[in-house]
N, C-alpha and C positions, 0 to 999 in steps of 0.2 A: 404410628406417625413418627419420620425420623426427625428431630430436634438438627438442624444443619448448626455454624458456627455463623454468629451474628454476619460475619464476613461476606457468607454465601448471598447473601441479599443485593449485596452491592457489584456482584458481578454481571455484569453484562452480556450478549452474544453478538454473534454474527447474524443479520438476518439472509444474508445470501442464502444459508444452506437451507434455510426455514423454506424460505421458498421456492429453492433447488427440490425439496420434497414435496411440496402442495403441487407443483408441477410435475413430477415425477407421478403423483398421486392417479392426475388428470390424465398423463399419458397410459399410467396402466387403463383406464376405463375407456379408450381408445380414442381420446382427442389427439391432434395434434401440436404439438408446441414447437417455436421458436426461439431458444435458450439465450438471453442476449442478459442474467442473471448476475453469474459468476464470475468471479474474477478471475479468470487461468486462460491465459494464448492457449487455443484449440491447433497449435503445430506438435508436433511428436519433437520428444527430444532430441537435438541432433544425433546423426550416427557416430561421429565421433566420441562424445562421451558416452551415448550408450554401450558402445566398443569396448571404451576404456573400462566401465563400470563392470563388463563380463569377464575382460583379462582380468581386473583385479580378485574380482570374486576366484576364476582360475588361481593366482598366484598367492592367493590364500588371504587374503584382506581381508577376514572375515570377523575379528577375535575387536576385545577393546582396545581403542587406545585412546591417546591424550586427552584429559578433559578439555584443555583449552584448544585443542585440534591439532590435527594431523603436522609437523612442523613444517616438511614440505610445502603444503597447500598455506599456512601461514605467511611461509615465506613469499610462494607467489602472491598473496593476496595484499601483501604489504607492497612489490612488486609493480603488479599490476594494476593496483587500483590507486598506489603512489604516482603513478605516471596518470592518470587518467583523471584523478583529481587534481592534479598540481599540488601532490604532500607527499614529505619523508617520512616514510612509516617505516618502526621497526615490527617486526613479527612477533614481540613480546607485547604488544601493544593491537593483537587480532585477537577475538577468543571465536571460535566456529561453534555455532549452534541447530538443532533440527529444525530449520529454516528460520526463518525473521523475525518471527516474534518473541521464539525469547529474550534476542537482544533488548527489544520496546521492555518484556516483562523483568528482566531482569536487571537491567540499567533504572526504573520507577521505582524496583524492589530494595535495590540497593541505597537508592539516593534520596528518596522522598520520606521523612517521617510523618506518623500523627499531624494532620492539621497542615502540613507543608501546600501549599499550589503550587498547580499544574496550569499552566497557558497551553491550550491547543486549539486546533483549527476544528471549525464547526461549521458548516458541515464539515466530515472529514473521517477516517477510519477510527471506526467504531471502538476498536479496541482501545486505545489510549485512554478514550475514558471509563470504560470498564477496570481497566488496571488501575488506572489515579484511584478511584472510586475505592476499589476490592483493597489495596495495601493501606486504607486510611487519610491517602490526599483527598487534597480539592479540586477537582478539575474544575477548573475558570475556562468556559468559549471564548475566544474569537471571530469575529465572525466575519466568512468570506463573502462577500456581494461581489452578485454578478456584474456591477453598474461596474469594479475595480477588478474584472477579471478573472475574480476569486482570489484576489492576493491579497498579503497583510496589507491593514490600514494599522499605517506604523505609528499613528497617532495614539489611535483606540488602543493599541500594543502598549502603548508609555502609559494611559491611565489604569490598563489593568493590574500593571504591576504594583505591589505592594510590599510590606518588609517580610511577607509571610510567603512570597514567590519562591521557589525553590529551582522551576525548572521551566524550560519554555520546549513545544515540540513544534517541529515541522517536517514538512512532507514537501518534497517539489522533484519531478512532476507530482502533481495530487490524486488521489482517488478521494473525492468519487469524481472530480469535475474537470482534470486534466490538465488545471491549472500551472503554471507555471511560478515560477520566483523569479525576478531580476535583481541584478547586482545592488540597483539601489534600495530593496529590502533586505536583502541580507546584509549590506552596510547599518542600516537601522537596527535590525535586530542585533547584531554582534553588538555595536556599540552599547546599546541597553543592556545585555549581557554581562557586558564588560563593566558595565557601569553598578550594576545591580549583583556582578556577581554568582549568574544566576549558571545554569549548566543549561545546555541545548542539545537534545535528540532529536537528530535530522532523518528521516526516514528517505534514504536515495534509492529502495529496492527499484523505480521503475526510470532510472540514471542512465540507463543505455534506450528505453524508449522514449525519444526527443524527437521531434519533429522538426522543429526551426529553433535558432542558435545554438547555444554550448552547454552543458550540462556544470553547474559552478555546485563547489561543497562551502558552506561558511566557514568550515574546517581553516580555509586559506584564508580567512580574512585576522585582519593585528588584534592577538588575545584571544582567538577564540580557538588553537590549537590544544591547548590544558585545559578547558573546558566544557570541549562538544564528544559526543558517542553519536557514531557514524553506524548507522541501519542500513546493511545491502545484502545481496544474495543470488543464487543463479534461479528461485522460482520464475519470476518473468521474464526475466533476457532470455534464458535457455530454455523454457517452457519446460521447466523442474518442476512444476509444485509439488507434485506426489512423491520428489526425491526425499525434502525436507532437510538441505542445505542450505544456511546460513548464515553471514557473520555479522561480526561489528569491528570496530576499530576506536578507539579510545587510550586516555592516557593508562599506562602500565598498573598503575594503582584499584581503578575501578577494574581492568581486565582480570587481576590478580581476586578482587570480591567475586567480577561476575562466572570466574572459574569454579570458586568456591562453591557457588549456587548451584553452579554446571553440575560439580559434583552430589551435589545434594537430588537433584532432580533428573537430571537422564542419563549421568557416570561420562556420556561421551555423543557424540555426531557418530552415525553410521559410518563404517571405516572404508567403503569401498567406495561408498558415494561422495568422501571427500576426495578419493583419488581421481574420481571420473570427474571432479570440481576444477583440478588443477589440469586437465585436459578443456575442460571452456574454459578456464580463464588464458590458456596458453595455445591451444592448438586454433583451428580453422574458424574466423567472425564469420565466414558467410552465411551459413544458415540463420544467425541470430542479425544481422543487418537485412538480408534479403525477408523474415516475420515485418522488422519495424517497416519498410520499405510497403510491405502489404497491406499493414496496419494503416499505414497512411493513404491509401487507398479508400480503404473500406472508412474512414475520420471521411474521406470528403462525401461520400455516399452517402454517410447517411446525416451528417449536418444538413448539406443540402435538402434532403430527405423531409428530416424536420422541420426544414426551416418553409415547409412548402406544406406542412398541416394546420389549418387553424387552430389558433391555439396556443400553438408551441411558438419558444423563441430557442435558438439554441447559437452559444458561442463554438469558435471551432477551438478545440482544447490542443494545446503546444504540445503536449505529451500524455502517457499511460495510453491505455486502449479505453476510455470510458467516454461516452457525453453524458451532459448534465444538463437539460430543458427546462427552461424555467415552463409551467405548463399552468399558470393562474388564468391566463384569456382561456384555457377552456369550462371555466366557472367550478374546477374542481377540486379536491384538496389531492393530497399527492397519497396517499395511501388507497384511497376509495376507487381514484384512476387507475391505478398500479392492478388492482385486483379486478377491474373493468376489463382491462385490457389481457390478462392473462387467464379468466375464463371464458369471455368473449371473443376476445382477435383471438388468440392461443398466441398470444406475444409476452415473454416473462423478462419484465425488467424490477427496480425497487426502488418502492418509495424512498424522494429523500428524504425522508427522517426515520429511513432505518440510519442514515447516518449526522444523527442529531438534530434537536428541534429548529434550528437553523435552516435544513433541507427541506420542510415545507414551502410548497408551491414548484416543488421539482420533483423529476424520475431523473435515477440513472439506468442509465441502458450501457453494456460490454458491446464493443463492436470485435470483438472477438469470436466471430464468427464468418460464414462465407459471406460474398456481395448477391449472391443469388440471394440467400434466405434474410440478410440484411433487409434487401427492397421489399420481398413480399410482407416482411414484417411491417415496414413504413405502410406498403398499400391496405395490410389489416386494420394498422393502426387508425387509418386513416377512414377509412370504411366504418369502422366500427362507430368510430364519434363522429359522425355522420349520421349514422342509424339513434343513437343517445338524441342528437339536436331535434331531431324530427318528433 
């Protein structure tokens, strides 16, 4: 029996992949399944960067470099994502990492001691509170209601906080619920911030899939420039995931820590794939507007969809590729439905409380997939708890 470090207890998973395999399982023994699971755009990555990613490999890209990334591609991303946010960034103030999460893991790493809390969104990705949890913090929920959109109750936000608050996180657009932020919470949150002290991790990986208005960073709002670490990446605009590029952006000081960690734990970002980074963030958006353009498609599909099964309620979500159903009218808990549905329908979506106890009484489903197989999913779905009622 191996003896882990008391630490390992507290860490968390993803349940996505969990049940990317219990379905995988079910397809080997020849069902058929409907993948609406995982979170990854089903587009190929554009040709342009995959282009670039082969020249470089050609032109030798291949060896380490910078721990805090490529300067080039820092520079663009200070650049590019300075213009897109509405902020002056310097490039000592990027650090590029193997995709997203170390930013999330290493900015909680860096900044949270023993005992310190963590505000974040609940339901909400999973990982944050595995990290709060694994490094010694508290993760404290907030909790998103559907009745408010899914967005902060900036009230409930002021009671949470206490002198032992250390960090507040947010996500907008959201996973798992697609949720949106407007100006007038992120004016609430900065100000408590500001007021408290406190530092904020904005998670903006899915900043370029918006649907309706503008895509705002709290980064811009008075005071919270020295304060926030800024979470983005090319996994879902450019349908990267398996690239595992990265970054953050944050004041010079914490970049300067979370380099140091860089160092400790993966030396560097793969060198080729930061090159073929700085080709999406500079060369040809249309591949990556004309996904979201589709993705908005298949949002009205299958909201509608749901909204047309007993049972189900479902908001149409402003951004990400996800819905979030609330699914109590069908007298069931969200876990027991989730697994109904995907040895039954052969429809594989996840319970919300894989993404925290908050997510009961909902599924999320990825519409990340076609509109053909989107409907037959709806028409399983809907068959199936049909056949249950009876």
């Amino acid at each position: 029996m191996v003896k882990f470090a008391g630490r390992m207890s507290r860490l968390g998973t993803e349940s996505a992949f969990e049940v990317l395999a219990r379905a995988k399982a079910l397809e080997a023994q020849g069902k058929k399944m409907i993948h609406l699971e995982i979170g990854e755009p089903d587009f190929d990555t554009p040709d342009n960067i995959r282009e670039a990613a082969i020249k470089a490999i050609r032109e030798g890209w291949t060896h380490y470099g910078p721990s805090q990334g490529l300067p080039e591609l820092r520079k663009t991303v200070a650049e590019v994502c300075g213009r897109d946010k509405g902020l002056t960034i310097s490039p000592d103030e990027v650090v590029i990492t193997p995709g997203g999460k170390p930013i999330m893991f290493f900015a909680i790493l860096a900044l949270v001691d023993d005992g310190d809390e963590v505000i974040y969104p609940n339901p909400g990705f999973p990982i944050y509170e595995s990290v709060i949890e694994f490094v010694g913090g508290k993760a404290v929920p907030i909790k998103l209601d559907m009745k408010k959109e899914f967005c902060f109750d900036v009230d409930e936000l002021a009671r949470l906080v206490t002198p032992k608050t250390k960090m507040i996180v947010i996500n907008s657009p959201q996973n798992p619920t697609g949720g949106v932020l407007c100006r007038e919470d992120f004016d609430a949150i900065a100000k408590l911030a500001v007021k408290h002290n406190l530092w904020v991790l904005t998670d903006e990986i899915y900043s370029k899939i918006l649907y309706e208005g503008e895509h705002v960073s709290i980064a811009t709002f008075p005071g919270m420039r020295e304060r926030t670490i800024i979470l983005d990446g090319f996994t879902k605009t450019y349908a990267m995931t398996g690239w595992r590029v990265g970054y953050g952006i944050m004041p010079v000081e914490v970049a300067k820590a979370m380099t140091q960690l860089q160092i400790n734990a993966n030396s560097c970002t793969c060198t080729f794939n930061q090159v073929a980074g700085i080709e999406g963030l500079r060369g040809d958006q249309t591949a990556a507007q004309d996904m979201v353009k589709e993705f908005k498609r298949r949002r009205d599909v299958i909201v509608d969809g749901l909204n047309n099964i007993p049972g189900f309620k479902c908001l149409k979500p402003k951004g990400a590729f996800y819905v979030f159903p609330n699914i109590e009218g069908t007298g069931m808990a969200s876990r027991p439905l989730a697994d109904l549905l995907m040895n039954e329908a052969g429809v594989v979506g996840l319970a919300g409380t894989a993404f925290g106890r908050y997510g009961e009484g909902f599924l999320r489903f990825s519409y990340a997939n076609s509109v053909e197989n989107i409907q037959k999913a709806l028409e399983q779905i809907k068959q199936t708890l049909a056949k249950v009622k009876k």
